[in-house]
N, C-alpha and C positions, 0 to 999 in steps of 0.2 A: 343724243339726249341732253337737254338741258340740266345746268347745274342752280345750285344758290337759289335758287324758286323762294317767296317770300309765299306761303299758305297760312289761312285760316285752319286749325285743324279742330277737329272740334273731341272730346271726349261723351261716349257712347254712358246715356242715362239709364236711357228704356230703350230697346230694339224697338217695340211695335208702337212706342205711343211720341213723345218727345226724347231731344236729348239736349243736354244745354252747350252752349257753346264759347269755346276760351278765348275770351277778349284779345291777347297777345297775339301779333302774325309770331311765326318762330319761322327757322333756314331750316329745312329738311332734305335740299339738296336734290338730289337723285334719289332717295331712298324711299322709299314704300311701307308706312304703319298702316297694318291694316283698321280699315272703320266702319265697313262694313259689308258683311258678305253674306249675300242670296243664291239659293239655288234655283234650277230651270224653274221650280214654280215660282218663283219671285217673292217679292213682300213692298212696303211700301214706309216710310217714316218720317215723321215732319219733326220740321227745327221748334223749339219755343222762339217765339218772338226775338227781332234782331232788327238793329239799323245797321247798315252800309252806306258807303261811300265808292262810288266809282260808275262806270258805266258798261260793265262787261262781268257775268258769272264765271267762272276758268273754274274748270272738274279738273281735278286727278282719279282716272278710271281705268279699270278695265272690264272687259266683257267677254264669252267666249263667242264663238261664230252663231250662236243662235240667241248668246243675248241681247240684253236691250236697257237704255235707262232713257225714262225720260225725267224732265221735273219742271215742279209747277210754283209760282210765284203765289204765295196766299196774304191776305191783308191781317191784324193779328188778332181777329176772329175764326180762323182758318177760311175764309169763303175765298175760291179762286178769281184773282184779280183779270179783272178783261184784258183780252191780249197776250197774260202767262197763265194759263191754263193749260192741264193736261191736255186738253185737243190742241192747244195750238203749240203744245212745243213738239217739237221736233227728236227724235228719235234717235239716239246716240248709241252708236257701238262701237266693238276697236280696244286697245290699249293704247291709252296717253295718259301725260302726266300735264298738260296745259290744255282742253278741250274749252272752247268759248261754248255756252247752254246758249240755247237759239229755239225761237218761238216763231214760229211763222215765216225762217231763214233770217230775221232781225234780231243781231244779241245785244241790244241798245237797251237796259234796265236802266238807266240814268234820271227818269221819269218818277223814280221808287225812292231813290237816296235819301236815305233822312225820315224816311218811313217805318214802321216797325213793317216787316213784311215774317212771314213763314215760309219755309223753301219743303217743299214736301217734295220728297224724292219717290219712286216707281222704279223700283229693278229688279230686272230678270236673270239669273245666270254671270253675274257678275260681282266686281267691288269697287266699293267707291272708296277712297284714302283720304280727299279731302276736296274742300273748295274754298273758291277766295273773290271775293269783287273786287277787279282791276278799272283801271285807268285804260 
């Protein structure tokens, strides 16, 4: 397990509708704040509005054996952006603390940077801790 991990974390506004998110990366290290957690029937929650820099999404998640998360890249209308849409991302289960989001097996957002984009996340039976746009 990696240490020193540099995350976005974000603080929990509204579970169902937005939550905004804290400008500062902080060191979290190995450790696990929870941000949020669904059960087998899932739920679903989008960021407000954000720019990033980098060209890679990295989760910190876990999920049990029947769950799932996927997530979708939205423009800061919420309309899902062609190419990161719920259909074309790719399905993520497991427990990690560094997961690359992948759309089509391409995790290249680099195309977005400097965008206001929305990250609407889809989870089933899982948590998600945080996320970060890497280099």
């Amino acid at each position: 397990m990696r240490t020193g991990l540099k995350w976005l974390v974000v603080f929990l506004a509204s579970v169902w509708t937005n939550f905004a998110a804290v400008a500062d990366p902080i060191d979290i290290g190995s450790r696990r704040e929870l941000f949020v957690d669904q059960a087998l029937s899932g739920g679903e929650l989008t960021t407000k509005p954000l720019k990033f820099t980098g060209r890679r999404l990295s989760l910190n998640y876990a999920t049990s054996a029947a769950g799932n998360m996927r997530v979708e890249l939205q423009d800061s209308a919420g309309q899902p952006i062609s190419g990161f849409s719920l259909a074309d991302a790719d399905e993520l289960f497991g427990d990690t603390i560094d997961q690359k989001a992948a759309w089509k097996n391409s995790t290249d957002v680099s195309r977005l940077a400097g965008q206001e984009v929305r990250l609407h996340f889809v989870l089933r039976d899982g948590d998600l801790f945080s996320f970060q746009f890497t280099d």
